[in-house]
C-alpha positions in Angstrom: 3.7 12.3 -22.9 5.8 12.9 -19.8 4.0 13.4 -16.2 5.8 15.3 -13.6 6.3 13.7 -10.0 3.8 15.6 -8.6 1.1 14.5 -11.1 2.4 10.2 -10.4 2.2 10.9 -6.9 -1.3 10.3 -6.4 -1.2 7.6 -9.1 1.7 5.9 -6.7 -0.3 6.4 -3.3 -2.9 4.5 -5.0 -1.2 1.6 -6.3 1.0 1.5 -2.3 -2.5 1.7 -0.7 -4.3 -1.2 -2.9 -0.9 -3.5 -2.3 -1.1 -2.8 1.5 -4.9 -3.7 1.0 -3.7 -6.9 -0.7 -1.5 -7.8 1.9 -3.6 -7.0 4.9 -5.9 -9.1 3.3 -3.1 -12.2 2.5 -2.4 -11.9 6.0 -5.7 -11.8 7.8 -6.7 -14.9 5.4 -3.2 -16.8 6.4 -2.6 -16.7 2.7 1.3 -16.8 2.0 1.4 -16.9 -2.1 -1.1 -16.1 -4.7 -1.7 -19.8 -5.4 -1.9 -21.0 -1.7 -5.3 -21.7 0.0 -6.8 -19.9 3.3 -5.5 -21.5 6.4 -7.0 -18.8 8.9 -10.4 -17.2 9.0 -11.9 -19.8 6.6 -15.5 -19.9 6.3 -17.5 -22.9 7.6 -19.2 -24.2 4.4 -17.6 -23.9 1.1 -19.2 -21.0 -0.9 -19.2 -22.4 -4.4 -21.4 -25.3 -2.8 -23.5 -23.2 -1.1 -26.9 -22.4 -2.8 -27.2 -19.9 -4.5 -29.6 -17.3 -2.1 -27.2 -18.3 0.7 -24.0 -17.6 -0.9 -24.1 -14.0 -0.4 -24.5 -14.0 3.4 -21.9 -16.9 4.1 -19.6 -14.2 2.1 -20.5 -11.5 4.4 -19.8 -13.6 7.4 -16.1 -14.6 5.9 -15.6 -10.7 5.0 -16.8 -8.9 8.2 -14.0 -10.1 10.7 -11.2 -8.4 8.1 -13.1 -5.6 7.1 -13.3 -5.2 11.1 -9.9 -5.4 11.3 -9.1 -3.4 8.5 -11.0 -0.1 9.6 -9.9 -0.3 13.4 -7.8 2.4 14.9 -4.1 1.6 14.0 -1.2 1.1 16.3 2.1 4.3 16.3 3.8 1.3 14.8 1.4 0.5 11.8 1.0 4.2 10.9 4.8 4.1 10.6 4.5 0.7 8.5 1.8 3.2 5.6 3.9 6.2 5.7 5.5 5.4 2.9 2.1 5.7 1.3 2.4 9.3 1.6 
């Protein structure tokens, strides 16, 4: 079965929108390869230690700074760095 390009396109926005999700993400986190640790934005206590009833809350606390970051009003010059997306 062959799709046309105007059926893949949405398909393709997807896949360019969950990369630049990705990388905002590796970025925020100071992450620089899959198999590197978190050198920015760390959170305080190490979750897998963390008790159990806790865990979800020190999550939210690590999460809420990038998902701040990620849902602010963009720059000319980051809109210009998604258009690909489109």
């Amino acid at each position: 079965m062959e799709m046309s390009k105007a059926a893949l396109k949405p398909i393709m926005s997807l896949f360019c929108y969950v990369g630049k999700l990705i990388e905002a993400a590796m970025e925020y986190f100071g992450i620089e390869s899959t198999s590197s640790p978190s050198t920015k934005h760390v959170p305080q206590q190490n979750i897998q230690k963390t008790h159990v009833t806790r865990r979800p809350d020190v999550f939210d606390e690590a999460m809420d700074g990038f998902f701040e970051t990620l849902i602010s009003p963009l720059s000319a010059e980051e809109v210009g760095r998604l258009s690909y997306c489109y």
